[in-house]
C-alpha atoms as an extended CHARMM CRD file, in Angstrom:
* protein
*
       276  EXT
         1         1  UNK       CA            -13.8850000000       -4.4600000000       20.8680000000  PROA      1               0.0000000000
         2         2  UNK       CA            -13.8340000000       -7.0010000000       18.3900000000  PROA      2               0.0000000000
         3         3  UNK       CA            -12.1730000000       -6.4810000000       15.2310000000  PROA      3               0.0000000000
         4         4  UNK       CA            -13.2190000000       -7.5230000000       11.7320000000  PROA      4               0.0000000000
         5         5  UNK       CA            -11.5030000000       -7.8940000000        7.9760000000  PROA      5               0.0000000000
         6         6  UNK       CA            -12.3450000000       -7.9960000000        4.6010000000  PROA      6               0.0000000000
         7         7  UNK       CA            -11.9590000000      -10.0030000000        1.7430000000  PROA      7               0.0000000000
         8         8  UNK       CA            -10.1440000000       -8.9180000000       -1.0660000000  PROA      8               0.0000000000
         9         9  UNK       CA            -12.2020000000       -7.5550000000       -3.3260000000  PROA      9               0.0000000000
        10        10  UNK       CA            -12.0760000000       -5.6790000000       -6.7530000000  PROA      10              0.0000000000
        11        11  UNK       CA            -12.4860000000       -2.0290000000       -6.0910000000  PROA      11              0.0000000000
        12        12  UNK       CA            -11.1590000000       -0.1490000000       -9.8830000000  PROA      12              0.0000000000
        13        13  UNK       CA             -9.8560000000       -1.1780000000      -13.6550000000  PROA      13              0.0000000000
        14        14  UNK       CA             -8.0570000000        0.1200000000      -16.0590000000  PROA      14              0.0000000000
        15        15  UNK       CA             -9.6020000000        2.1650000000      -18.6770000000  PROA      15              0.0000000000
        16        16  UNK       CA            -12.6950000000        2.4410000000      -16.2840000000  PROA      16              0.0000000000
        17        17  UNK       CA            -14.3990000000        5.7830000000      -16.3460000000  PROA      17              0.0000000000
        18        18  UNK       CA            -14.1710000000        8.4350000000      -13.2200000000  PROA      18              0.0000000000
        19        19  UNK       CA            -15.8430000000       12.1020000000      -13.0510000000  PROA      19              0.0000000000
        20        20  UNK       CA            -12.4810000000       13.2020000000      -14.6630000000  PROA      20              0.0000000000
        21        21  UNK       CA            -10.2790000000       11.2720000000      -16.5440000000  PROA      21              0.0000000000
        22        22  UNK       CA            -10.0340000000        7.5070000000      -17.5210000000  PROA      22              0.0000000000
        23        23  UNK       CA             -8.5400000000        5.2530000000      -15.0470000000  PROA      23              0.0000000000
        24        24  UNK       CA             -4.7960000000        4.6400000000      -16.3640000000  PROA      24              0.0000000000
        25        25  UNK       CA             -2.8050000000        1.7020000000      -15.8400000000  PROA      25              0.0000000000
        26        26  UNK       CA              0.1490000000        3.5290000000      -14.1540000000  PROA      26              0.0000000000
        27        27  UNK       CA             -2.3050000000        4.7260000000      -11.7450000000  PROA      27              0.0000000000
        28        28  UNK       CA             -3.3750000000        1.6610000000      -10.0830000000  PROA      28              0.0000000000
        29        29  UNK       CA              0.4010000000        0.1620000000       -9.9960000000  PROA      29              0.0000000000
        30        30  UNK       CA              1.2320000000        3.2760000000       -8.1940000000  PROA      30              0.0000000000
        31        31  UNK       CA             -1.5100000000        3.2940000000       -6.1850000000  PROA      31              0.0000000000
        32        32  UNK       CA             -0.7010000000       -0.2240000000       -5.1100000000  PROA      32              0.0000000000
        33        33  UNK       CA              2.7370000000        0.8640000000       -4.9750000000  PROA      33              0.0000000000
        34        34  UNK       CA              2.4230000000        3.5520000000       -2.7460000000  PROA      34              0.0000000000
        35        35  UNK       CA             -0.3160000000        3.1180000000       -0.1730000000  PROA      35              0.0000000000
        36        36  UNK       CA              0.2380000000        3.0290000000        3.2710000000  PROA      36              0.0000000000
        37        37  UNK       CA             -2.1340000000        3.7190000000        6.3390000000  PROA      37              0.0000000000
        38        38  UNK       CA              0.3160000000        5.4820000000        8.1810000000  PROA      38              0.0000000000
        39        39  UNK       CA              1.3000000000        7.9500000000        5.2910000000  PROA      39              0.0000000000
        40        40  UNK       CA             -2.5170000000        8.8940000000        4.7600000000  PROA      40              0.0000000000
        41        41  UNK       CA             -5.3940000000        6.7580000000        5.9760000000  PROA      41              0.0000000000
        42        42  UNK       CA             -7.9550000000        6.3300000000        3.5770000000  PROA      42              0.0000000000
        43        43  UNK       CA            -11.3360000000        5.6230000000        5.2890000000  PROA      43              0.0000000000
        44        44  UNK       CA            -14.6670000000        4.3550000000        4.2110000000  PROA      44              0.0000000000
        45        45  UNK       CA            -17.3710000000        7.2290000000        3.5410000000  PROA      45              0.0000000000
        46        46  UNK       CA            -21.3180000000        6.6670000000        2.2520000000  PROA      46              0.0000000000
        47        47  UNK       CA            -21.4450000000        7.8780000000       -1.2070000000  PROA      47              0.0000000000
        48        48  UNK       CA            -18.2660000000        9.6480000000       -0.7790000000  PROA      48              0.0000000000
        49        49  UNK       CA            -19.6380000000       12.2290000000        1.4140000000  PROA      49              0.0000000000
        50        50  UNK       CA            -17.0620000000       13.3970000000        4.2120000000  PROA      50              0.0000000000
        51        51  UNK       CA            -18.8800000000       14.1500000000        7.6890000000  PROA      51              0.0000000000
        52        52  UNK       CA            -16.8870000000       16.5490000000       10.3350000000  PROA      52              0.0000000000
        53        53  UNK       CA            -19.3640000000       14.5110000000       12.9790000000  PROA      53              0.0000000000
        54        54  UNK       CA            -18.7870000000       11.5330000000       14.9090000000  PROA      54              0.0000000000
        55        55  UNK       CA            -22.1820000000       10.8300000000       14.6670000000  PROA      55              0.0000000000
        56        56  UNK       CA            -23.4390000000       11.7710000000       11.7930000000  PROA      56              0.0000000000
        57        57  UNK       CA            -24.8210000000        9.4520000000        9.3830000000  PROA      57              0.0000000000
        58        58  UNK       CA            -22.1120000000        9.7750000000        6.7490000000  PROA      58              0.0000000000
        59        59  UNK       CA            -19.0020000000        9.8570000000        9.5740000000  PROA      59              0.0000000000
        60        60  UNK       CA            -16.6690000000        6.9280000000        8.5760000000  PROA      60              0.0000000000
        61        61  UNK       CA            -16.9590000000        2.8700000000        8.4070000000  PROA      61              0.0000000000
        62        62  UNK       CA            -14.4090000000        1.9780000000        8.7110000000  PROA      62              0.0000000000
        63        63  UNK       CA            -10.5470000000        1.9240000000        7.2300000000  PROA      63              0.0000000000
        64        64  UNK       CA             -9.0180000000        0.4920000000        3.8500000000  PROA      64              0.0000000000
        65        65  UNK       CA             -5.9450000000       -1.9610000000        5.2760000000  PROA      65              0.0000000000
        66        66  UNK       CA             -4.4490000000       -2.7370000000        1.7840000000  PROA      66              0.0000000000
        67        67  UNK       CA             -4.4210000000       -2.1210000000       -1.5310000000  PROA      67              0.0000000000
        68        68  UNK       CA             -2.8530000000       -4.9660000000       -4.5130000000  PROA      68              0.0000000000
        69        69  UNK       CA             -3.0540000000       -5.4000000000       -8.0090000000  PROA      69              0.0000000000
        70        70  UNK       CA             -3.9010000000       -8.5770000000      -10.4460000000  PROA      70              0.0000000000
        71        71  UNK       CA             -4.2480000000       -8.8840000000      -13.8840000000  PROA      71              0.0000000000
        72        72  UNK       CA             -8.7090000000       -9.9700000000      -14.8490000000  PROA      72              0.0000000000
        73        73  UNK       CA             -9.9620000000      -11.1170000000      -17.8390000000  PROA      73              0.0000000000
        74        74  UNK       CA            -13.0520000000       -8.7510000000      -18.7260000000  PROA      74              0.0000000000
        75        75  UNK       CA            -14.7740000000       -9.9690000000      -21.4080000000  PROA      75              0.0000000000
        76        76  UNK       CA            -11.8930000000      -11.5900000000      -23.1890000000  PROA      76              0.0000000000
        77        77  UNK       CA             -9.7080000000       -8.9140000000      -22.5830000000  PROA      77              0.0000000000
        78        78  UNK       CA             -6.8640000000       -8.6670000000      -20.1890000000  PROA      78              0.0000000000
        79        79  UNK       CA             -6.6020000000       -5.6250000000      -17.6070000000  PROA      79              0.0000000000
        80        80  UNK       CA             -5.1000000000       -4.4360000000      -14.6680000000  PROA      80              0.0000000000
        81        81  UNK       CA             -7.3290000000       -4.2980000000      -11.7180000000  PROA      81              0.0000000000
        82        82  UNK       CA             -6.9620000000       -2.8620000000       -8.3040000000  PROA      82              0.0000000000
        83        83  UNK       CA             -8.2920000000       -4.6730000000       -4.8880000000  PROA      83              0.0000000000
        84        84  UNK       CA             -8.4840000000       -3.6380000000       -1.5090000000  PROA      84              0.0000000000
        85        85  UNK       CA             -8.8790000000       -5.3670000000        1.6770000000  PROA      85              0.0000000000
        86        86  UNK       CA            -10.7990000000       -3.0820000000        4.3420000000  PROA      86              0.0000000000
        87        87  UNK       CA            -11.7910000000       -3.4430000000        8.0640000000  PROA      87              0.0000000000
        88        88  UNK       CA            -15.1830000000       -2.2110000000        8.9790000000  PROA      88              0.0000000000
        89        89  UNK       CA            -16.9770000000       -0.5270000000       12.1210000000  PROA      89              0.0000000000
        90        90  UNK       CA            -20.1950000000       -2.7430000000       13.4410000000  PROA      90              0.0000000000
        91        91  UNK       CA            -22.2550000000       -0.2520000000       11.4380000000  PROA      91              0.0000000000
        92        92  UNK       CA            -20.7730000000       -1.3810000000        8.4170000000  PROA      92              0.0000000000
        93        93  UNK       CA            -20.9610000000       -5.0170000000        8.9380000000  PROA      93              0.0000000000
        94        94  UNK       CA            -24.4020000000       -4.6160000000       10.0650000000  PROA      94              0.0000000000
        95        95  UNK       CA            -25.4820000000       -3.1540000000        6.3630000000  PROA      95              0.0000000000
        96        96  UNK       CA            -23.7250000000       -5.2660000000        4.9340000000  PROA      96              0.0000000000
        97        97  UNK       CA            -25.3340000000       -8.0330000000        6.6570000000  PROA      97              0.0000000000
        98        98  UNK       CA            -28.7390000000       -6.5030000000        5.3410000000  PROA      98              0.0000000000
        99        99  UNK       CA            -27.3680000000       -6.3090000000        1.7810000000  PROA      99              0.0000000000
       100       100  UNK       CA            -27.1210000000       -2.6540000000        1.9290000000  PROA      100             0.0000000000
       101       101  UNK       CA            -24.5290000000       -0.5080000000        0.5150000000  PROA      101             0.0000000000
       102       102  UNK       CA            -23.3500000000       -3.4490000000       -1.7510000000  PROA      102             0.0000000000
       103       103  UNK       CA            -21.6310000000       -0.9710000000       -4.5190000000  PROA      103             0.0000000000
       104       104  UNK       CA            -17.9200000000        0.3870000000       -4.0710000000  PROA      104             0.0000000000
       105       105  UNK       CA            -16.2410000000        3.3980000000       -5.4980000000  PROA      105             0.0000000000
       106       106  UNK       CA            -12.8380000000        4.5850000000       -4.7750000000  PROA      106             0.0000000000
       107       107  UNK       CA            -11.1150000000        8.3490000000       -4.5890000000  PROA      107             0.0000000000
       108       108  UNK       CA             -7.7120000000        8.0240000000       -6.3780000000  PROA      108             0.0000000000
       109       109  UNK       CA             -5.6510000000       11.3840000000       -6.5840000000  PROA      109             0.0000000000
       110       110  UNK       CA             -3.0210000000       10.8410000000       -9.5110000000  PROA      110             0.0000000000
       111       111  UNK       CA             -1.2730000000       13.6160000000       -8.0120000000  PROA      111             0.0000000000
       112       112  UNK       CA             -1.0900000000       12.8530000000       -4.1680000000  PROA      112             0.0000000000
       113       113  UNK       CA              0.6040000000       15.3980000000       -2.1080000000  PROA      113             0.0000000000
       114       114  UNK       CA              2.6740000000       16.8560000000       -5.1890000000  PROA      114             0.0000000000
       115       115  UNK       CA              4.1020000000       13.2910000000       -5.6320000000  PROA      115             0.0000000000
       116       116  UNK       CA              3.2530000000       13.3620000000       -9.1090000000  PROA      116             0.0000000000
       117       117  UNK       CA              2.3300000000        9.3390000000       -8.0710000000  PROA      117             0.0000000000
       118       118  UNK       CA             -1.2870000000        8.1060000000       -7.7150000000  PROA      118             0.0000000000
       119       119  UNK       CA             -2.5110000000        7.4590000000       -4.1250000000  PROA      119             0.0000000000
       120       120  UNK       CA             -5.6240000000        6.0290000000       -2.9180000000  PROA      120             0.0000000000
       121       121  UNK       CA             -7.6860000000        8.8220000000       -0.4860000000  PROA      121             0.0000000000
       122       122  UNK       CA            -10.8770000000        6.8100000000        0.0750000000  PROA      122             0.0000000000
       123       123  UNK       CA            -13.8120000000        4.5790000000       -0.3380000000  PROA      123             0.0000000000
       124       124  UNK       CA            -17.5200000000        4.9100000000       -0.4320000000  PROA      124             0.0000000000
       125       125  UNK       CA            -20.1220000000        2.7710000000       -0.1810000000  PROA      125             0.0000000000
       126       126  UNK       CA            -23.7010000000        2.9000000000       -2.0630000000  PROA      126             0.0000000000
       127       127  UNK       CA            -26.5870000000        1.5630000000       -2.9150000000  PROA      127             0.0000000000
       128       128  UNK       CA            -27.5160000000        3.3500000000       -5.9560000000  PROA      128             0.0000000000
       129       129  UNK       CA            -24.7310000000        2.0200000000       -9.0170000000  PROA      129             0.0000000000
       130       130  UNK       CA            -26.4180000000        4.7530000000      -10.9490000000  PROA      130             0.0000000000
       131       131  UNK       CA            -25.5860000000        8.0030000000       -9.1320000000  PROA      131             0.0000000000
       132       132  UNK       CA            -22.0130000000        7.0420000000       -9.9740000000  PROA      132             0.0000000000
       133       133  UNK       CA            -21.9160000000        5.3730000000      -12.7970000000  PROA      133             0.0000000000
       134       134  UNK       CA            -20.7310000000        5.7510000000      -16.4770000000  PROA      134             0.0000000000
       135       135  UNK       CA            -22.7060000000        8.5210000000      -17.2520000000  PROA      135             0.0000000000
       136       136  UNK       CA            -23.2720000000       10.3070000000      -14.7300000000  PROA      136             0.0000000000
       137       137  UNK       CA            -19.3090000000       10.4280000000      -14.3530000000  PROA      137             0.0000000000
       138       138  UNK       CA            -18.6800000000       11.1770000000      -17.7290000000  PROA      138             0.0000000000
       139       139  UNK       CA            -21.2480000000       14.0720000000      -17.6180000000  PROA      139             0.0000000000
       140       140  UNK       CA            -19.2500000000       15.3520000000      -14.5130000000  PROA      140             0.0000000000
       141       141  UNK       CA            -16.2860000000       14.9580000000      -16.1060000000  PROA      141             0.0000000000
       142       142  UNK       CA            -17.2280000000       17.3300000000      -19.7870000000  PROA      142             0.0000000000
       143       143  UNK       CA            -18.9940000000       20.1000000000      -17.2560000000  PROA      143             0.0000000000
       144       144  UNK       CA            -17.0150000000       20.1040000000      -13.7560000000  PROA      144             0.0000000000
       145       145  UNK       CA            -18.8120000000       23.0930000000      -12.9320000000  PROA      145             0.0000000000
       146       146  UNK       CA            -21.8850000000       21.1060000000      -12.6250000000  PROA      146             0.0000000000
       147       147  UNK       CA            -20.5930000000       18.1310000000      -11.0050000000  PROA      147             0.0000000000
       148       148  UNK       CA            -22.7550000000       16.6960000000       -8.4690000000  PROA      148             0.0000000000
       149       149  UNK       CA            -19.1380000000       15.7760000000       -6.6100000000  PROA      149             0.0000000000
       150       150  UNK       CA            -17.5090000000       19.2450000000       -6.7450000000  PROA      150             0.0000000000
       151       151  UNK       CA            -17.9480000000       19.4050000000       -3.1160000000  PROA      151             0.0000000000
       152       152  UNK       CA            -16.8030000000       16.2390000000       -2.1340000000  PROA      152             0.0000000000
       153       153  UNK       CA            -13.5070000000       15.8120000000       -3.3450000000  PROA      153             0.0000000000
       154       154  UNK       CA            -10.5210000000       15.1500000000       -1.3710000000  PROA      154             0.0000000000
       155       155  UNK       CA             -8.3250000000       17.4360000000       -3.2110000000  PROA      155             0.0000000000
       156       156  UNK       CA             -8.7340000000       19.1820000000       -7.1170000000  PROA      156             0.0000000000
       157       157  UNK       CA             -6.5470000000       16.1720000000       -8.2930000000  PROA      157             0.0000000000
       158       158  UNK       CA             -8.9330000000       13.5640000000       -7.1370000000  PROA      158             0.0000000000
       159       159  UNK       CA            -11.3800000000       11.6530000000       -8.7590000000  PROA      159             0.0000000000
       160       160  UNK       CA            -14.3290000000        9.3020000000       -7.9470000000  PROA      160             0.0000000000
       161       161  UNK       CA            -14.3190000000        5.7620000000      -10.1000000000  PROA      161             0.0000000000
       162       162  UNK       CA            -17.5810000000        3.8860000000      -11.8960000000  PROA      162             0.0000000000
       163       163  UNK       CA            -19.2280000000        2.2340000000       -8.6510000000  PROA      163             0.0000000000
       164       164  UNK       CA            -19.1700000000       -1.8940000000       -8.8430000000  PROA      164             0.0000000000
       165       165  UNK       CA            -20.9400000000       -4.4450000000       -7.0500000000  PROA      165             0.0000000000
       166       166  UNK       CA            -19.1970000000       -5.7840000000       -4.3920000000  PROA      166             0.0000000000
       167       167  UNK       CA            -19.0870000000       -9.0660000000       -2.4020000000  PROA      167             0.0000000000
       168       168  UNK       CA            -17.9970000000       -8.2470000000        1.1890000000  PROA      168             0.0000000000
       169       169  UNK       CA            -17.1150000000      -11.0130000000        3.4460000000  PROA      169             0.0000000000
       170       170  UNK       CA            -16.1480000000      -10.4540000000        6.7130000000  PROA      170             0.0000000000
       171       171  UNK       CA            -13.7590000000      -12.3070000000        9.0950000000  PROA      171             0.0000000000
       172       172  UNK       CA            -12.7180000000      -11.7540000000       12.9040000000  PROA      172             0.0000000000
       173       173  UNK       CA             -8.9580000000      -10.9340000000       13.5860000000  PROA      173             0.0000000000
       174       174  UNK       CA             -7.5780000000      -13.2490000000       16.2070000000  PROA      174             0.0000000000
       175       175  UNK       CA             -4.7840000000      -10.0040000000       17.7560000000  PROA      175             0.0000000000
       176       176  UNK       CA             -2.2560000000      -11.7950000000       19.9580000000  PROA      176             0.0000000000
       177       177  UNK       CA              0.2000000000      -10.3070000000       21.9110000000  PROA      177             0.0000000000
       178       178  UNK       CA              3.8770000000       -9.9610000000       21.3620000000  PROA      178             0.0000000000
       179       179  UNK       CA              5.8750000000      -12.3820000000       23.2420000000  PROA      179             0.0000000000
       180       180  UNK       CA              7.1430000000       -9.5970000000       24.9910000000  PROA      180             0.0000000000
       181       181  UNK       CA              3.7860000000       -8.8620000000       26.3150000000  PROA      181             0.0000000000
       182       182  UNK       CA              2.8310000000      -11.4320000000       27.4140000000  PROA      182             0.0000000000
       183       183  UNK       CA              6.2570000000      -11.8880000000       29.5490000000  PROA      183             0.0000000000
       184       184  UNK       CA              4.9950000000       -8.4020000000       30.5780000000  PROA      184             0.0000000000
       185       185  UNK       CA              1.6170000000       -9.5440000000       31.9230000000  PROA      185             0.0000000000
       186       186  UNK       CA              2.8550000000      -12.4550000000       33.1510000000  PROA      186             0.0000000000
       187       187  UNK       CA              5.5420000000      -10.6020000000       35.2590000000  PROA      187             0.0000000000
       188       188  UNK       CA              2.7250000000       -7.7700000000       36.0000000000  PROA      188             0.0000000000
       189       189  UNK       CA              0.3540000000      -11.1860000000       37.2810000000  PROA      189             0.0000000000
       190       190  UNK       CA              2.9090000000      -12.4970000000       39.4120000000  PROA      190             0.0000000000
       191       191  UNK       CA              3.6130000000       -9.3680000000       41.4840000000  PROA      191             0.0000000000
       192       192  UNK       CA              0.1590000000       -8.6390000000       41.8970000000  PROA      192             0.0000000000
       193       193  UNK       CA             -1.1870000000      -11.7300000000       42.5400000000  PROA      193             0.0000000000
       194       194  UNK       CA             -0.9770000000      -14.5550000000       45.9560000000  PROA      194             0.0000000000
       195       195  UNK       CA              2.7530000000      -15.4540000000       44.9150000000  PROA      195             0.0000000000
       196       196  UNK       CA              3.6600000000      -11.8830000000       46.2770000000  PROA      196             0.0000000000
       197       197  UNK       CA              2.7730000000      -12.3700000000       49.9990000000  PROA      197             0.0000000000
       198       198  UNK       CA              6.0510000000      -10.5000000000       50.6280000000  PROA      198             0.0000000000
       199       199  UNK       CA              5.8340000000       -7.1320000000       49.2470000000  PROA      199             0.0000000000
       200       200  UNK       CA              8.9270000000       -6.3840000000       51.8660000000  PROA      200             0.0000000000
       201       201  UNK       CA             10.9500000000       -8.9280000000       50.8950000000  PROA      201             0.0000000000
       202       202  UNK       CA             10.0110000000       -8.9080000000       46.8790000000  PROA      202             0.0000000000
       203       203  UNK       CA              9.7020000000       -4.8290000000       46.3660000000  PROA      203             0.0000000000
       204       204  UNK       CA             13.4440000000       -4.7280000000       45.0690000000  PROA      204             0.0000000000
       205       205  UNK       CA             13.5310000000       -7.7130000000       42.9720000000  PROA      205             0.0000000000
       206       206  UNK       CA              9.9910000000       -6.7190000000       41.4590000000  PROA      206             0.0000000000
       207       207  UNK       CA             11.1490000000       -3.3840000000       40.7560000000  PROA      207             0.0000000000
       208       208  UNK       CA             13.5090000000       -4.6920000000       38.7010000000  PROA      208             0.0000000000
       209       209  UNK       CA             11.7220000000       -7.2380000000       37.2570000000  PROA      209             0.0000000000
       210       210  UNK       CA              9.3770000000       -4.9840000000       36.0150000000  PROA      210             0.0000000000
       211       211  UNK       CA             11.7530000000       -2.6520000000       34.3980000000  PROA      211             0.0000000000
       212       212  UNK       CA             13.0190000000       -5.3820000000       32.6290000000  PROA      212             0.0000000000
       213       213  UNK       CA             10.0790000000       -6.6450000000       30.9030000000  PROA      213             0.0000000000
       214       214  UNK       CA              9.1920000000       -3.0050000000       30.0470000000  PROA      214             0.0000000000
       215       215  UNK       CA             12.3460000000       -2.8340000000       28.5570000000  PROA      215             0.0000000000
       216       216  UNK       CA             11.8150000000       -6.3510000000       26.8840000000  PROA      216             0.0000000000
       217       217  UNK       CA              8.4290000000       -5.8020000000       24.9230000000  PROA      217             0.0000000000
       218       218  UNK       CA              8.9200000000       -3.1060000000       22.8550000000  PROA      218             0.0000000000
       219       219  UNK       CA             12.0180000000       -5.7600000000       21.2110000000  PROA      219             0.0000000000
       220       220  UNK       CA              9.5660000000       -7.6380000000       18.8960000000  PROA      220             0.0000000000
       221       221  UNK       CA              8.6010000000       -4.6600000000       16.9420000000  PROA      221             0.0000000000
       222       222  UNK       CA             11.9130000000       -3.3440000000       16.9530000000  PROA      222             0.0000000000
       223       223  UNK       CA             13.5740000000       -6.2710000000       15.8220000000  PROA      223             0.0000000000
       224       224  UNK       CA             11.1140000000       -6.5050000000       12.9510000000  PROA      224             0.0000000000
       225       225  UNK       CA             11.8130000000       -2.5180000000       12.2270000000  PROA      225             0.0000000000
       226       226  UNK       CA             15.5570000000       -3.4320000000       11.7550000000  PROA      226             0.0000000000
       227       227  UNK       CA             14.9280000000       -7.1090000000        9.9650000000  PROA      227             0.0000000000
       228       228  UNK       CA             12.5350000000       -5.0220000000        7.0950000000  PROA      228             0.0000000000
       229       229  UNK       CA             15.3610000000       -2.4230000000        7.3880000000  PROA      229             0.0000000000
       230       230  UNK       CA             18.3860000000       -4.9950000000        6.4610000000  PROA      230             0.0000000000
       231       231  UNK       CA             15.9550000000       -6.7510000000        4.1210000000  PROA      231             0.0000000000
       232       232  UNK       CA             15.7320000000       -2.9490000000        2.3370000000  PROA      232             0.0000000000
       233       233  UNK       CA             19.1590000000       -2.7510000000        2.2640000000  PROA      233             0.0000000000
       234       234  UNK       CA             19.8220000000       -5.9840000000        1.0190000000  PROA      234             0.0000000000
       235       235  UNK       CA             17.9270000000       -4.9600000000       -2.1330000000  PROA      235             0.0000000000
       236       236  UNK       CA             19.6810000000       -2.0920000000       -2.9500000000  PROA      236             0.0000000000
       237       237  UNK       CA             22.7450000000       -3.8260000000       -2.3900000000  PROA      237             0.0000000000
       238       238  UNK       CA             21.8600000000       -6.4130000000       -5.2100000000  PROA      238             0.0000000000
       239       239  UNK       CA             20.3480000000       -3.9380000000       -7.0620000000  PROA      239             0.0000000000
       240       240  UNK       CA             23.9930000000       -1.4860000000       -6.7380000000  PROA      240             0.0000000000
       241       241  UNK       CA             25.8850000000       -5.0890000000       -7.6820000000  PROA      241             0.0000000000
       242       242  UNK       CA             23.8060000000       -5.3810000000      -10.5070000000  PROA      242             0.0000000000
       243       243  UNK       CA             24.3470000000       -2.3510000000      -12.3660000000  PROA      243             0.0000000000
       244       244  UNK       CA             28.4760000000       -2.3040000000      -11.5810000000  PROA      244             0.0000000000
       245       245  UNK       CA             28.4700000000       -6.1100000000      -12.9870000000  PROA      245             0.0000000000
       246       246  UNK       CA             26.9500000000       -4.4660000000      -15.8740000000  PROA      246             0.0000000000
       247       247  UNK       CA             28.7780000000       -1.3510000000      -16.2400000000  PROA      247             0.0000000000
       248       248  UNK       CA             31.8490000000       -3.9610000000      -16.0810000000  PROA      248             0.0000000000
       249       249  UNK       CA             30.8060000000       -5.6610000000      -18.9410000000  PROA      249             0.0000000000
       250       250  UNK       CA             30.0740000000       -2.4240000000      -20.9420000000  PROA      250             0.0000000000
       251       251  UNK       CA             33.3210000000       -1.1690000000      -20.2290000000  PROA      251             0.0000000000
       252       252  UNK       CA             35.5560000000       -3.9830000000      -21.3630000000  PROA      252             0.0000000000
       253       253  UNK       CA             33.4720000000       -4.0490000000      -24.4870000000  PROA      253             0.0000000000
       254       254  UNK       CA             34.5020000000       -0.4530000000      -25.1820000000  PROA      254             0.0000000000
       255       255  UNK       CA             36.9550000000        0.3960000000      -27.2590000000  PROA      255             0.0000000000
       256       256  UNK       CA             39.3650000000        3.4300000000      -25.5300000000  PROA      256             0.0000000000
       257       257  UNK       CA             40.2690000000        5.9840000000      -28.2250000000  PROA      257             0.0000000000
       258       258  UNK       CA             42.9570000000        7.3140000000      -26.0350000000  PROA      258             0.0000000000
       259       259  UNK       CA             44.9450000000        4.1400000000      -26.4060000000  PROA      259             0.0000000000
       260       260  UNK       CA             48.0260000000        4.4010000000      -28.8080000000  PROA      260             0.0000000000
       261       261  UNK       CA             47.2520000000        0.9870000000      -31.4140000000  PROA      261             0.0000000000
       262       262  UNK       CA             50.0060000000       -0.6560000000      -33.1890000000  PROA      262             0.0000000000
       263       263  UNK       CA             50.6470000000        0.5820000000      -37.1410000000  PROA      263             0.0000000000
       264       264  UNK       CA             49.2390000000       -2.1020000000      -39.5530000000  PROA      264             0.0000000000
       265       265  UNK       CA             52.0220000000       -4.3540000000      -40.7880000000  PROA      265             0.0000000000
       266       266  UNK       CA             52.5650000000       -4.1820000000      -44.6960000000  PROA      266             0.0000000000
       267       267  UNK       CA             54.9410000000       -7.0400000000      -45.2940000000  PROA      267             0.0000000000
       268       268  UNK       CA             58.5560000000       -7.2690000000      -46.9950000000  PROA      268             0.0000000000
       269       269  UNK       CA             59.4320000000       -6.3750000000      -50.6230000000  PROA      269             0.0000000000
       270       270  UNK       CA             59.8590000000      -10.1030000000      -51.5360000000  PROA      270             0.0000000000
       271       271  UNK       CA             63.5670000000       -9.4130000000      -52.2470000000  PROA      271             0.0000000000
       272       272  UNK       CA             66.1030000000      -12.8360000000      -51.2710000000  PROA      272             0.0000000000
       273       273  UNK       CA             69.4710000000      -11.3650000000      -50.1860000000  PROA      273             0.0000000000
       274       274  UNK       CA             72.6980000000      -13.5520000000      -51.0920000000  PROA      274             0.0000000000
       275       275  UNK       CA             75.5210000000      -13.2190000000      -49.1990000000  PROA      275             0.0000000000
       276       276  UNK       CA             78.5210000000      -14.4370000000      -52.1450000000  PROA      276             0.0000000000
């Protein structure tokens, strides 16, 4: 099946209003900070309703890939602003397509999994700006108890953002394989195929041919694993460097009170002695 990805587009800014609290600054850098799809997944929902059925019609649309943050000018004013980059099911695209659903609104717990850090936990979708906008979120947010969201929450630390219009362009993702797999298909081709009239005379040698390139294409990923590893370490290295050059510097600026100093010098008496 074909896959598909978004633009980037702006999904949240500071100061914006949610059915809770208003969005803080720290909350989007750690948001950008901190997502990642394999931690928690945060999916695409209509109107932030959460559906236990495949088929239902508010079951997901797809996936958010990314989340990164850039400063925006708003009305003269410079703020932090959160984007996200998602990739959609055909259902998705399709409304899109038919200018449906052109409003985004994201679920942002400032408290994700007792992190204390702000994580992104979803997306929705709508068509109506109004059923989450300013006031409607700020009317959830002075009586909780009569939130129309109460139900929908991810968790009690979530909140739902002011929906915005959204511009969603969509583009195909080209996937090609590893170079390891494709030596893996290629050796897989050439033992299945006419070149392997012999299967007496080749059943050895193909046996363990084929254990080597099974071995071989898993190397790619895990070379990358251990190149983002070093490149990890690296940092911390410079980063431990850093702060001994410093503490270097402090040090020989410090004077040690342990240190016995030399008495002050007070000088002669001015007196000439003659020797007669």
């Amino acid at each position: 099946m074909k896959k598909f990805r978004s633009n980037w587009f702006r999904v949240a800014v500071e100061g914006a209003t949610s059915d809770k609290r208003t969005i803080k600054r720290s909350w989007l850098e750690q948001a950008a900070k901190n997502f990642n799809p394999s931690t928690y997944g945060a999916r695409i929902w209509l109107e932030h309703f959460r559906s236990l059925l495949p088929d239902s019609p508010f079951k997901a649309y797809g996936d958010v890939l990314a989340v990164k943050t850039e400063e925006v000018d708003i009305n003269g004013q410079k703020k932090l602003a959160l984007f996200a980059q998602v990739e959609p099911t055909p259902e998705l695209i399709a409304m899109n397509k038919a200018k449906q659903k052109i409003y985004t609104s994201i679920e942002i717990d400032d408290s994700f999994a007792d992190t204390g850090e702000a994580y992104i936990v979803g997306l929705a979708v709508t068509d109506s700006p109004a059923s989450l906008g300013t006031d409607v979120l700020a009317f959830s947010a002075q009586k909780p108890d009569a939130s129309p969201f109460k139900d929908r929450h991810y968790s009690a630390t979530s909140m739902f953002t002011e929906a915005v219009e959204t511009e969603l362009k969509f583009e195909e993702i080209e996937e090609k394989p590893s170079i390891g797999a494709q030596l893996f298909n290629k050796v897989q081709a050439l033992l299945t195929g006419k070149q392997a009239k012999d299967d007496t005379e080749f059943a050895q040698i193909g046996e363990a041919v084929e254990a080597i390139a099974e071995h071989v294409k898993d190397l790619p990923d895990q070379l990358a694993a251990e190149k983002q590893f070093s490149a990890g370490l690296k940092t911390r290295l410079d980063q431990v460097s850093t702060e001994l050059t410093e503490l270097k510097t402090k040090l020989s600026t410090t004077q040690d009170h342990n240190q016995k100093t030399r008495p002050p010098v007070t000088g002669g008496n001015d007196l000439v002695v003659t020797d007669c």
